[in-house]
C-alpha positions in Angstrom: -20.6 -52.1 -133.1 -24.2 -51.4 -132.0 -25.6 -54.0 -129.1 -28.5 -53.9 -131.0 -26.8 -55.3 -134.1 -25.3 -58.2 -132.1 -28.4 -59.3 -130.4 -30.2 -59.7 -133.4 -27.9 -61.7 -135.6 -27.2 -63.8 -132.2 -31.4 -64.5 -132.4 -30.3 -65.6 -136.2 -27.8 -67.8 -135.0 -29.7 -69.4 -132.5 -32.7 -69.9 -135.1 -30.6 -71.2 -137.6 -28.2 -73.6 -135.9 -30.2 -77.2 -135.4 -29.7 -80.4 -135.6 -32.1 -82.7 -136.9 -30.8 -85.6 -133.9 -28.2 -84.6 -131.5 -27.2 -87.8 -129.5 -24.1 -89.2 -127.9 -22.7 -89.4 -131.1 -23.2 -86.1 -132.2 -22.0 -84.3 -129.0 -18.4 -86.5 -129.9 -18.6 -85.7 -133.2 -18.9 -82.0 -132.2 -16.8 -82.1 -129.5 -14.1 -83.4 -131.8 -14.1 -81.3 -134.0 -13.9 -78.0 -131.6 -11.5 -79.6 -129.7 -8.9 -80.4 -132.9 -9.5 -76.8 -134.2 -8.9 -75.2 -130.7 -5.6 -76.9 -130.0 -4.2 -76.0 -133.8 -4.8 -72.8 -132.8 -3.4 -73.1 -129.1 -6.7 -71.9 -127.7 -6.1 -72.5 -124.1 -10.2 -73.2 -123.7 -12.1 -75.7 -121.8 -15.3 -77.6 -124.0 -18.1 -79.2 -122.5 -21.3 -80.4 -124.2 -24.5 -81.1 -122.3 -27.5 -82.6 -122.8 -29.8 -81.0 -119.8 -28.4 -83.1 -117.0 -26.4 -85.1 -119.1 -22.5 -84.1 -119.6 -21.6 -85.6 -123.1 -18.3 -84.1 -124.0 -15.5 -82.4 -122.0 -11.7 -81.8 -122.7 -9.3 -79.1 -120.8 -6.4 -78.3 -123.7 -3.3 -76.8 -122.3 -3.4 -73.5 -120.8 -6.8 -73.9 -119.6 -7.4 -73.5 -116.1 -9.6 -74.7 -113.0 -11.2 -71.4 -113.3 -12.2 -71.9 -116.9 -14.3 -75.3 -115.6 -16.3 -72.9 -113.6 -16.7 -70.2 -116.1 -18.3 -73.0 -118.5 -20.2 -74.5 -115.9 -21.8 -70.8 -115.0 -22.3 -70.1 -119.0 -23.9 -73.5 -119.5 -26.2 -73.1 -116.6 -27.2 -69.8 -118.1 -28.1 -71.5 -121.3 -30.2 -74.0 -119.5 -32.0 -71.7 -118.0 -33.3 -69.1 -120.6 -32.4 -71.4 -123.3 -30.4 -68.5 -125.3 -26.8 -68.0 -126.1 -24.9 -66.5 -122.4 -23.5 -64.2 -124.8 -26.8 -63.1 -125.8 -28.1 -62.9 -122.5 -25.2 -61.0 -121.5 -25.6 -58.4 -124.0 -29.0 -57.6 -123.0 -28.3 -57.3 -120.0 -25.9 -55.1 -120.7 -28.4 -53.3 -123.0 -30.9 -52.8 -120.4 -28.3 -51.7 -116.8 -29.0 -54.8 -115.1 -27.2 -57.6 -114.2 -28.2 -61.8 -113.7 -29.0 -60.8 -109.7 -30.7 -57.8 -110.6 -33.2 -59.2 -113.1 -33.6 -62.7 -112.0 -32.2 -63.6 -108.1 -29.6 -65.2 -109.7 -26.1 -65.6 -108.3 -22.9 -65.2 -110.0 -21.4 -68.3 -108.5 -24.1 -70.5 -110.4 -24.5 -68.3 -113.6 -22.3 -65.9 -116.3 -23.9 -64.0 -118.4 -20.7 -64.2 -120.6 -19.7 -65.5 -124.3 -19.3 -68.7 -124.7 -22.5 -70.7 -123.5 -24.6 -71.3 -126.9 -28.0 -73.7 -127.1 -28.3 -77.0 -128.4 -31.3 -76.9 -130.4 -33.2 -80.0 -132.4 -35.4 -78.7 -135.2 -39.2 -79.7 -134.1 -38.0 -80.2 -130.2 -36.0 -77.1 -129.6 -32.9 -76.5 -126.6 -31.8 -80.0 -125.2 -28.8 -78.9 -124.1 -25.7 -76.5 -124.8 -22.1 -76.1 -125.8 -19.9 -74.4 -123.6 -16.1 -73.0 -124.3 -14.1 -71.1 -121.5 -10.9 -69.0 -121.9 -11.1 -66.8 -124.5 -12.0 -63.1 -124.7 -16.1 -63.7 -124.5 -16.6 -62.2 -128.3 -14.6 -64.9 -129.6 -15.4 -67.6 -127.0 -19.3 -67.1 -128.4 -17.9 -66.6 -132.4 -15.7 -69.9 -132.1 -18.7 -72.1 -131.4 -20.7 -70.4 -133.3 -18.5 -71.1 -136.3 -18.0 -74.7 -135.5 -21.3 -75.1 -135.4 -21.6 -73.9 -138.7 -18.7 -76.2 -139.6 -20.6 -79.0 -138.0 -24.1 -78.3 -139.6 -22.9 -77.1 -143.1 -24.1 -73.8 -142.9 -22.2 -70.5 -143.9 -20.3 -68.9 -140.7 -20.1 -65.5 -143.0 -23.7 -65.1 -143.6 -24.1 -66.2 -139.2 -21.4 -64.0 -137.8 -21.4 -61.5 -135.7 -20.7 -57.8 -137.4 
């Protein structure tokens, strides 16, 4: 699979997936419902949903670890910053030799360029905020939002998923 490929359904993803309001509500509602789907599946993932500034949602299911906390931490501060998926960011980075220190004087203690980090974006305002999940590979870390997401926003995950 071709970087290239990725990146640009990723930009599709992030184009596509908005919210016409995303309040408290919402983030529950969201929250929810990747939390119920992770632990049928026994994802040991940690889920946090953020309005900038703002934590909304967060839930540790078991198997999930301290270090996970961080990880979603790092990924949603990534997302708040370039307002783009840490997945995506990650992968261009990747693309181009460089890494988050390299490119931008940015530490890794404060930022992952890793899957999992994906905007919150409300059509006419875009990127409030961002949903996080931690402790899966990163592929399916970024794919498992993204698909609840879909889930959440009745869109088709097979049409938005990655190749």
């Amino acid at each position: 699979m071709a970087i290239s490929d990725d990146l640009a359904q990723i930009a599709v993803q992030e184009r596509t997936l908005a919210f016409d309001l995303f309040r408290e509500h919402e983030a529950w509602n969201l929250g929810c419902r990747l939390r119920d789907t992770a632990a049928a599946a026994n994802h040991p993932i940690v889920i946090e949903i953020r309005r900038f500034g703002q934590p909304l949602f967060f839930t540790a299911l078991s198997g999930s670890t301290p270090d996970n906390v961080e990880w979603a931490r790092r990924k949603a501060n990534t997302v708040a910053r370039f307002h783009r998926s840490s997945y995506g960011m990650g992968l261009e980075l990747q693309q181009k030799n460089v890494t988050l220190l390299d490119r931008f004087g940015l530490t890794l203690a404060d930022y992952a360029a890793h899957g999992g980090g994906f905007p919150l974006s409300v059509s006419g305002v875009g990127v409030i905020g961002s949903v996080t999940v931690s402790g899966l590979p990163q592929r399916q870390d970024h794919e498992f939002v993204v698909e609840m997401l879909c889930a959440e926003l009745a869109k088709d995950y097979t049409a938005l998923k990655l190749p």
